[in-house]
N, C-alpha and C positions, 0 to 999 in steps of 0.2 A: 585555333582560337577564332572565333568567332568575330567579325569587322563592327556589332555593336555592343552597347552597353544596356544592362536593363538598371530602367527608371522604378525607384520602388513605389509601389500601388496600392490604395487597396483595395482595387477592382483588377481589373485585367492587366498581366504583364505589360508593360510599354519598352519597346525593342529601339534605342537609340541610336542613329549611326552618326554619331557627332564629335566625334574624336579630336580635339584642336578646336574645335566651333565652341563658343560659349552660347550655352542660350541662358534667357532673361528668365525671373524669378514668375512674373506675371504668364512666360508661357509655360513654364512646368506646369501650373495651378491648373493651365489649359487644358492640360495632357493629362493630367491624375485626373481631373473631372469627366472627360469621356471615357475614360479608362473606366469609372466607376459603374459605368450605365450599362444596365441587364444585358442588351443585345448583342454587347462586343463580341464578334468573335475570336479566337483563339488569343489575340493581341492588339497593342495600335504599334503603327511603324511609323518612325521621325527622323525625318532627311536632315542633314548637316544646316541647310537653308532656314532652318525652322526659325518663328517669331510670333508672336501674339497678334490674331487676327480674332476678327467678331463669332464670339462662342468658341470655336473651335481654333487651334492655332494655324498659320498657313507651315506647310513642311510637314503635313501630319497625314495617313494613311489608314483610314476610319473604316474596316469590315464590317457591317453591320446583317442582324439575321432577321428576317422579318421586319424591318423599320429601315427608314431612310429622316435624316436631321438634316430639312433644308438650309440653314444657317450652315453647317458645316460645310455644302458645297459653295453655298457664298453668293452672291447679288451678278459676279461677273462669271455669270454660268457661260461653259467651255473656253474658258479665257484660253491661248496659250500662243504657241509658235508656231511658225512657217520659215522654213529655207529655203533655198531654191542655191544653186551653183551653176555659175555663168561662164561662157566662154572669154571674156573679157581677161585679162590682165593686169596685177599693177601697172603695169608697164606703159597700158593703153590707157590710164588715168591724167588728166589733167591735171599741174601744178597747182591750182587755184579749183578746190571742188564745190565754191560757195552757189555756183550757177546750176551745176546737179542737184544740190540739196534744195534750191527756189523751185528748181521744177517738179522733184518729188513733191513739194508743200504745197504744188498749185496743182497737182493731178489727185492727191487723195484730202480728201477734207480732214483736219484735226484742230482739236482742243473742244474749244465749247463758249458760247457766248449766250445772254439771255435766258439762262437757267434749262438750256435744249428747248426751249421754247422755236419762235416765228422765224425768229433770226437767228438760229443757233450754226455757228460757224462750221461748228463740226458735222453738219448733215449737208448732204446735196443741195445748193441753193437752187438750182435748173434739173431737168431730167437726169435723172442716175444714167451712168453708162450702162450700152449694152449688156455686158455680161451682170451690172448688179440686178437689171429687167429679168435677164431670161431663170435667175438665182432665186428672185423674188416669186414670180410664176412657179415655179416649183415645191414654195415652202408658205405660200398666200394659205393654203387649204388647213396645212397644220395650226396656223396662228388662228384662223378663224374657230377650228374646232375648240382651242383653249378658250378664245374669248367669249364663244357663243353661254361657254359654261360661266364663266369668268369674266364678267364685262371690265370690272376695274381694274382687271392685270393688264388691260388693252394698253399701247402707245402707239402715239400717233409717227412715232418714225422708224416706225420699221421697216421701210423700204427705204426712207430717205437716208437711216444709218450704214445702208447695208455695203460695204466697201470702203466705211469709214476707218481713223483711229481710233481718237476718244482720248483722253487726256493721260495726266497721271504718270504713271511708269509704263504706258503704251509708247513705242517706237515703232520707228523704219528705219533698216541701218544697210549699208555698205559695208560690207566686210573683207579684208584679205584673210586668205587660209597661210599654210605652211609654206606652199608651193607660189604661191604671188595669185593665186586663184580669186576674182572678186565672186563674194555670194552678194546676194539681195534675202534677207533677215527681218520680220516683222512680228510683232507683238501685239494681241488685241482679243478682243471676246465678240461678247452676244449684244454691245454695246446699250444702248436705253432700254431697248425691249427686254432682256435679258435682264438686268437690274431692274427692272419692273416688273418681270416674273418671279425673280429672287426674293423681292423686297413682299410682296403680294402671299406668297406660299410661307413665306416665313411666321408672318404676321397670325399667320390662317394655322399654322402650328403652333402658337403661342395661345392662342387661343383656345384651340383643342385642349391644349396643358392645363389651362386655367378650367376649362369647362371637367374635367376629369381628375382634377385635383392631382392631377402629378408632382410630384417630389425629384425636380430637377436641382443640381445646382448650380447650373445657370439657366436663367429661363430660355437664352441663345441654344440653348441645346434641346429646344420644344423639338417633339418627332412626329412624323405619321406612322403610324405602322399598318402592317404590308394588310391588303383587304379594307381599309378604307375607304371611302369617297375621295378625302383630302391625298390619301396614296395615290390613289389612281391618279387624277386628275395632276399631280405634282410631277409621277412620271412622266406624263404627258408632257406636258411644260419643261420639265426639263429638258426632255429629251430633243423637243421642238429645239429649244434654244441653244442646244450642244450641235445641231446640224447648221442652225444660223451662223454660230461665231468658225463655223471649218467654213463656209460659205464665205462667212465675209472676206477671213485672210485670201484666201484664193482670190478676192476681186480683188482685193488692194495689191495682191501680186501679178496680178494680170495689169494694172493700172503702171507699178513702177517700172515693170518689164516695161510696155510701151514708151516709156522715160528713155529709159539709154538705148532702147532700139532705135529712137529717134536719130539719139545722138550715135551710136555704131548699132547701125543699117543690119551687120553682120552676125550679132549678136545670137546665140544658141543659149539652150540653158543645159545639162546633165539631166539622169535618170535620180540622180539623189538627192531626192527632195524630199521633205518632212515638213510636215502639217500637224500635229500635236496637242492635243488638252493638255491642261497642268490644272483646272478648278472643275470636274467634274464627277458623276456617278454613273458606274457602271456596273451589270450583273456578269460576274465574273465566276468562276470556281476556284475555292484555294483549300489548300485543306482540307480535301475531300468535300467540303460542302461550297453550294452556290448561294454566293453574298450578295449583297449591295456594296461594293468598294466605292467609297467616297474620297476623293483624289484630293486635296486642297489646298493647291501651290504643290504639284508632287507630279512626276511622270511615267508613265508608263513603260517599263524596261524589262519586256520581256526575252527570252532569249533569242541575240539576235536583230532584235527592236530597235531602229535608228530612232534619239529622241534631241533633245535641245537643252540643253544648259548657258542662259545668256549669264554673262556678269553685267557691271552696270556700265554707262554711256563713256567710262571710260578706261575699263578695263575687258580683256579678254574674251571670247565665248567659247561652246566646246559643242562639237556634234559629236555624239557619241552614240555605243552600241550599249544595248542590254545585257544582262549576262543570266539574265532570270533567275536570281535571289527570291527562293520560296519565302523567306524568313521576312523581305520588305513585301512582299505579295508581287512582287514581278514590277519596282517600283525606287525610280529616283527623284534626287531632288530638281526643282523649276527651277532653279537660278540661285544666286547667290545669299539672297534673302536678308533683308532689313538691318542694319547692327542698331538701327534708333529710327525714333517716330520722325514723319517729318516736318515734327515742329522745332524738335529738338535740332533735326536737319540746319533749318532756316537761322535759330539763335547761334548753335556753334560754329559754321562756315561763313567764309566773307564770298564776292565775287572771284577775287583777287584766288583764292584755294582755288574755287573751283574752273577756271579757267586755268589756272595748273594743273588740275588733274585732268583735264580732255584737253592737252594740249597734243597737235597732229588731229584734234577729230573736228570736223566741219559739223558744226553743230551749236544750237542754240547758248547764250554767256550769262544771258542776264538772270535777274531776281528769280523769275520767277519757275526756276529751273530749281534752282539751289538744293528743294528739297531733293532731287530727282541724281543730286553729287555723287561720285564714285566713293565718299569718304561715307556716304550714308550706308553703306551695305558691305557685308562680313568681306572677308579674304576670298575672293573665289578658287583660288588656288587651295587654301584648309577645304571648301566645301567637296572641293572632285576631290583630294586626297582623304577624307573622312568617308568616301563611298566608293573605295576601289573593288570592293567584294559586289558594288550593284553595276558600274560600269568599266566601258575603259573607251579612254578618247579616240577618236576617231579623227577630230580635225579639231584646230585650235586656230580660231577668226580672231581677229585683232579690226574694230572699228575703224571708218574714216568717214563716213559721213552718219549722223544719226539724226534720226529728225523725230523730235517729242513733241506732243498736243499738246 
C-alpha cells in the first residue's frame, strides 16, 4: 500500500502524503488549481507540511513541461538549510547560554529596520566580512547580467545582505543530537535581492497572462513558457539567486563557527554537513522525461540524499536521508509547516504560552516573536511519521539556543 492518498482532481492526479496531518480547505483549492494547468506532468506531490502560500501552496511539488510559474517558486528563492556538526558537547556547554546567543546576534546581522532601506539592521552596517567579499566577487558578474537586461529587478543590497538572516521564520540554532553532539543549524534564502527577483519575474508573468489572455485560475499561477524571452531571462534570475542564498548560508556558518571557536579554541566541525534548498526550480528527469521541478517548501530526497527537516523554535529537528520515492519525484517535506496564519498566531497565544513552549531554549520571549510560537505549526512528529516511504531519521536535534530576526 502505497504511503499517500490521492486528492480528487480535475486536472492531474495529486499524490498526498499527509496521513495524520490536516490540511486547510484554502490549500486544497491550491492544489486542484495547479493540478488543473496543461503542463503538469504525470502529477503534483504534497508533503505532510503543506499550507496555503501565494498561488501555489508551500509542501507542494510542481513538475512542470515546457513552462516554469514564478509565483510557485516564490519571492524567497533557494530559501532553506545548513547543518554543520561540531566537536563540542553538551557537556562543554555553559549553564547560562544567554552570552552565546548575544554573540551569535552581534556576528550576523538580522531582522530588519527602515523598510531594508539606509539603516536597515539586517544588512552589514561597515564592510561585510571577508568571506561575504570574496562570495560576492564571485556572483557580482551573474547579478549584473540580470540587471543589465532588468534594471528594476536591481537591489541595492546585495552584497550588503550577503551572510545576513532576514527576518520571519529565518533562524540560527544550537542544537543537541541523540548523542549530546552540539550542531550549528540555520535557516535563510536569497534575502532582498532574491525577493526582488521573485517579486519582479512574477509581476512580468502576470502580465504576459494578461497580454495573452490566459485563462488561469489564479492569476498567481501566471507562467513563462519554455522559449521565451520572459523564460530565459527568469532562468537566469533564478538560477543567480539559488547560488546566492547556498552562498549566503555558508557565510553566516563560517560567521557562527568563528563564535564558539572563540569561546573553544578547539573546536572541529564533522564531514556531515548539509546545505539544502526547500523554495526552488530545477531541471531534473522523472518519469522518463526532463521537467522543471519546482520545489516549494519541499526538499530534495533523493536516494541516499542527507536533507533537513527543522520543527519550530521549540520543538525538535530531524536530519535525515532520502529514500528516492519516484512517486514524490525524489522529494520531502521542509519543516513542519504552518497549523495557522500568523495573525491568527499573535490573537490566539499569550506571552506567558509561549515562553512555555521554548522553555530550556535561550532564545528570543517577547511580542514580537509570538507569531514565530511552537503552537503556530502542525505536530512535527505526524509530519516525519506521514513520510516514512520518503525518509528515515538520521539524527533527531533538540534546540537550545535559537536566534530569530
Amino acid at each position: 500500500m502505497p504511503g499517500y492518498d490521492v486528492i480528487e482532481s480535475p486536472g492531474a492526479p495529486i499524490k498526498a502524503w499527509t496521513r495524520g496531518v490536516p490540511i486547510e480547505d484554502a490549500a486544497l483549492q491550491q492544489l486542484k488549481n495547479v493540478a488543473s494547468l496543461p503542463f503538469i506532468h504525470k502529477h503534483v506531490a504534497v508533503m505532510p507540511d503543506v499550507h496555503w502560500g501565494m498561488g501555489a501552496t508551500v509542501g507542494s511539488v510542481i513538475p512542470t513541461l515546457k513552462a516554469i510559474i514564478p509565483a510557485a517558486v516564490g519571492v524567497d528563492i533557494g530559501c532553506g538549510m545548513m547543518a554543520v556538526r561540531t566537536s563540542i558537547r553538551a557537556e562543554h556547554l555553559p549553564d547560562d547560554l544567554s552570552g552565546v546567543r548575544s554573540a551569535i546576534e552581534a556576528a550576523v546581522p538580522h531582522g530588519r529596520t527602515d523598510n531594508g532601506g539606509r539603516n536597515d539592521k539586517g544588512a552589514w552596517q561597515s564592510e561585510p566580512p571577508a568571506a561575504a567579499a570574496t562570495r560576492w566577487a564571485e556572483l557580482k558578474a551573474g547579478y549584473d547580467a540580470v540587471i543589465e537586461r532588468h534594471p528594476k529587478a536591481g537591489h541595492p543590497r546585495g552584497y550588503g545582505h550577503l551572510g545576513t538572516l532576514g527576518t520571519g521564520n529565518h533562524f540560527i540554532e544550537l542544537c543537541l543530537d541523540e548523542a549530546g553532539d552540539v550542531w550549528v543549524m540555520l535557516h535563510s534564502g536569497s534575502r532582498g535581492v532574491g525577493n526582488r527577483f521573485g517579486t519582479y519575474f512574477i509581476e512580468r508573468a502576470k502580465h504576459e497572462a494578461r497580454r495573452w489572455h490566459l485563462n488561469l485560475p489564479d492569476q498567481d499561477l501566471a507562467y513563462f513558457p519554455e522559449g521565451t524571452d520572459g523564460f530565459v531571462d527568469y532562468v537566469r534570475a533564478v538560477s543567480w539567486a539559488q547560488k546566492y542564498a547556498r552562498a549566503n548560508r555558508e557565510v553566516m556558518m563560517e560567521q557562527v563557527l568563528g563564535v564558539l571557536k572563540a569561546i573553544w579554541p578547539d573546536l572541529t566541525t564533522t564531514k556531515e554537513a548539509v546545505n539544502c534548498h526547500h523554495n526552488y526550480v530545477s531541471k531534473e528527469k522523472h518519469f522518463g522525461q526532463e521537467v522543471y521541478l519546482t520545489r516549494k517548501g519541499a526538499v530534495s530526497a533523493r536516494d541516499g540524499e542527507l536533507g533537513i527537516i527543522p520543527g519550530s523554535m521549540g520543538a525538535k529537528s530531524f536530519i535525515v536521508r532520502g529514500k528516492g520515492n519516484a512517486d514524490s519525484f525524489c522529494t520531502c517535506s521542509h519543516g513542519a509547516g504552518r497549523a495557522m496564519s500568523r495573525t491568527e498566531a499573535k490573537r490566539r497565544f499569550t506571552l506567558e504560552d509561549h515562553a512555555r513552549a521554548t522553555q530550556g531554549v535561550e532564545c528570543r520571549k517577547d511580542a514580537a516573536v509570538i507569531d514565530e510560537t511552537p503552537m503556530a505549526y502542525k505536530d512535527i512528529d505526524a509530519v516525519i511519521a506521514a513520510q516514512a516511504d520518503l525518509i528515515e531519521v538520521v539524527h533527531t536535534l533538540r534546540q537550545v539556543v535559537c536566534v530569530k530576526g
